[in-house]
C-alpha positions in Angstrom: -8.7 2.8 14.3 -6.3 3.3 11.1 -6.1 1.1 8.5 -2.7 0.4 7.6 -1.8 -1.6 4.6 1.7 -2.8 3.6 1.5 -3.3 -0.4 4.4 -6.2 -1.2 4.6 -9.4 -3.5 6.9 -10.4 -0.1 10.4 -9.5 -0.6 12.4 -8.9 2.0 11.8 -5.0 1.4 8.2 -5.5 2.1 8.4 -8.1 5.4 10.6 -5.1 6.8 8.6 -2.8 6.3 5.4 -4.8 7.6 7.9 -4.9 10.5 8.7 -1.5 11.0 5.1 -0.4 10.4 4.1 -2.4 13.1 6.6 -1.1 15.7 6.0 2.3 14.6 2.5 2.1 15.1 3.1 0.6 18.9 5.5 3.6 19.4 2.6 6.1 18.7 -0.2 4.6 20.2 -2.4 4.3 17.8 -5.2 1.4 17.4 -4.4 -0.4 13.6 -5.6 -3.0 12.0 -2.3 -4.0 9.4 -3.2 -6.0 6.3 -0.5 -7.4 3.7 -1.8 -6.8 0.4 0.1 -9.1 -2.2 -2.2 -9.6 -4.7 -0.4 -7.6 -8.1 -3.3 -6.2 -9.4 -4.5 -5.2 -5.7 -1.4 -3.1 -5.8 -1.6 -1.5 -8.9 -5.0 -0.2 -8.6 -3.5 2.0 -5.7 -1.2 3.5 -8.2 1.9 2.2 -6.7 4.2 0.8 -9.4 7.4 0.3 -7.1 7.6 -1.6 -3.9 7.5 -1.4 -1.3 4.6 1.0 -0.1 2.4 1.9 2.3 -1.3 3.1 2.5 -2.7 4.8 5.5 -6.6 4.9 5.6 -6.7 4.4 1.8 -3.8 6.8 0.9 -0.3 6.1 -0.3 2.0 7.2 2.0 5.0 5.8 0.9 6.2 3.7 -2.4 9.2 2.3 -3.2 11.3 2.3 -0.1 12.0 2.1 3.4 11.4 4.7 5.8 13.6 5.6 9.0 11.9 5.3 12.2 10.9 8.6 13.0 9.6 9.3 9.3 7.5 6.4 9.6 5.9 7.2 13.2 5.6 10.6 11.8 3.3 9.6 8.6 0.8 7.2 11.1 0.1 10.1 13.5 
């Protein structure tokens, strides 16, 4: 199961890409748990310093903007 976790203070950036994450996820297959990580100092100890971002199994995937479908399905595989 992969860990996915959207990092987000909850702008409408980050709901989308909570969003998009999930579809993306249902599109591959794959068994996730998704957690919303709001908490600023949560988010800075991953080293992300622009939102939105994403961390699959504990690495940053993706910071500071929204990804197109297939680039997203591409980075949970």
């Amino acid at each position: 199961m992969k860990k996915l976790q959207v990092l987000g203070t909850g702008c409408p950036k980050c709901k989308r890409l909570t969003e998009l994450t999930e579809q993306a996820a249902r599109a591959v297959g794959i068994e996730f748990e998704l957690e919303k990580v709001t908490d600023i100092n949560r988010i800075v100890d991953f080293g992300v310093m622009t939102t939105p971002a994403l961390v699959v199994d504990g690495e940053v995937k993706l910071a500071g903007r929204l990804p197109n479908a297939g680039e997203l399905e591409a980075m949970l595989k």
